[in-house]
C-alpha positions as CSV (number, residue, x, y, z in Angstrom):
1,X,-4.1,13.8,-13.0
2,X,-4.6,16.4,-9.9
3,X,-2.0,18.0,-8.5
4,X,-3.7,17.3,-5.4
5,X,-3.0,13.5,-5.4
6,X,0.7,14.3,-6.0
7,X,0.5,16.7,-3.0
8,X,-1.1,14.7,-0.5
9,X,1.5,11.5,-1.9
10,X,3.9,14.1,-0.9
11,X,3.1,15.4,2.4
12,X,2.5,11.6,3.3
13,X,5.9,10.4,2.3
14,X,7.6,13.3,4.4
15,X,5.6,12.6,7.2
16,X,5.8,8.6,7.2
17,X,9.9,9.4,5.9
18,X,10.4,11.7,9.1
19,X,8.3,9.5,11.7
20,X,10.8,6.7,10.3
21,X,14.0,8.2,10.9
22,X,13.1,9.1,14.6
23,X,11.8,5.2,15.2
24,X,15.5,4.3,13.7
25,X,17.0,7.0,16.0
26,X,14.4,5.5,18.9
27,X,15.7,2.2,18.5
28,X,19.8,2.9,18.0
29,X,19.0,4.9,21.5
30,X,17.1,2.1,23.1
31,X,18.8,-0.7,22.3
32,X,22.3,0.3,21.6
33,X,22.5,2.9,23.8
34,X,20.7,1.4,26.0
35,X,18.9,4.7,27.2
36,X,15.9,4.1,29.2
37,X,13.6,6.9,27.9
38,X,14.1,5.3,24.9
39,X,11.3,2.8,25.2
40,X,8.2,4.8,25.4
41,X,9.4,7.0,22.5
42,X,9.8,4.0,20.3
43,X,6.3,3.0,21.2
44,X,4.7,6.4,20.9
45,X,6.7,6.9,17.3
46,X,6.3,2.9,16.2
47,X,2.4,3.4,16.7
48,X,2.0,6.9,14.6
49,X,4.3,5.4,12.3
50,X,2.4,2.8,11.3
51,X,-0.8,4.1,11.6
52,X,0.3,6.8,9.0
53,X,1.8,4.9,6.9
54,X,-1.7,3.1,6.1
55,X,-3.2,6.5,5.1
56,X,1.0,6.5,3.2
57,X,-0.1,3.5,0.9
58,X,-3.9,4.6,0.2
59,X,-2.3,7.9,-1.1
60,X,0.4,6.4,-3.0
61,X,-1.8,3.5,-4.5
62,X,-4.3,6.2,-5.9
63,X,-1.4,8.1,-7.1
64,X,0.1,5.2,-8.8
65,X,-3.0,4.0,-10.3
66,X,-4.2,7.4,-11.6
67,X,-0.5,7.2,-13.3
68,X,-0.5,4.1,-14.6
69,X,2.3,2.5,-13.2
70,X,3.4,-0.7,-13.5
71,X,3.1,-3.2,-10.4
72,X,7.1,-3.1,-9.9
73,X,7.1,0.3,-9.7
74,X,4.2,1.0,-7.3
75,X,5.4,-1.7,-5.4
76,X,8.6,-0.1,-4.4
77,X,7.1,3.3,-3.8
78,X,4.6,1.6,-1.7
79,X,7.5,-0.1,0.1
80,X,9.7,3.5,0.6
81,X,7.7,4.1,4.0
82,X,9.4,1.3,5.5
83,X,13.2,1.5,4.7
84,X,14.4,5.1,6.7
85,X,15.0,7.7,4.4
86,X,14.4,6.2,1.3
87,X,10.5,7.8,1.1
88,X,12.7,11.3,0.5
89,X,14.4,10.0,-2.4
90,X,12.0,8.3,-4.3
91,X,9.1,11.3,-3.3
92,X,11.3,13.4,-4.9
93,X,12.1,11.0,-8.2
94,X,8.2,10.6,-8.5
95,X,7.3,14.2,-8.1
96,X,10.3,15.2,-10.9
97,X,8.9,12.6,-13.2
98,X,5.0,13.5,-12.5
99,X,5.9,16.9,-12.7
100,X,7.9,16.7,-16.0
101,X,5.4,14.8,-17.7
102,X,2.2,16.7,-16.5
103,X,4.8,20.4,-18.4
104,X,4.9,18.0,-21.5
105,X,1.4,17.7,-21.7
106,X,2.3,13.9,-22.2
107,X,0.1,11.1,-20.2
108,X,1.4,10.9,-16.6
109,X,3.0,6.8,-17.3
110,X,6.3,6.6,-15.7
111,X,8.9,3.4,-16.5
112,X,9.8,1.5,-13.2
């Protein structure tokens, strides 16, 4: 497996994880605040958000299937872009794994 398709998995589950966390802090503000300016900064966020994370699960589907995951696994990695800060955590399981099995020289299958 490329490194680039563990890169590009990477810098996509930042991105998506980061865009999430302001849409979270968007909505606290807008609706439980109830700060005005909060409205159009949900929208603007809530659009990219979800526009990137399509591009999010085309990355992480070819990274899963050129590692030969099993379908519970790239499920849940496929479903980290939408739970706030939980694409941080499991970018950096997948990456430790990836990257531990790539120094071994072993095929790049992880357990779910």
């Amino acid at each position: 497996m490329k490194k680039s398709v563990l890169t590009r998995y990477r810098v996509m589950a930042y991105v998506t994880g980061v865009l999430l966390v302001l849409l979270t802090l968007g909505v606290i503000a807008k609706y439980g605040l109830q700060i005005d300016g909060a409205a159009k900064f949900t929208t603007v966020i809530g659009i990219a958000h979800g526009w990137l994370y399509v591009i999010y699960l085309i990355f992480a589907f070819d990274l899963g299937s050129k590692a030969k995951w099993p379908v519970a696994k790239q499920l849940w990695v496929l479903l980290a872009g939408t739970i706030p800060t939980a694409a941080f955590f499991v970018e950096r399981r997948v990456s430790r794994e990836l990257e531990a099995t790539a120094a071994d020289g072993a095929p790049a299958v992880a357990e779910a």
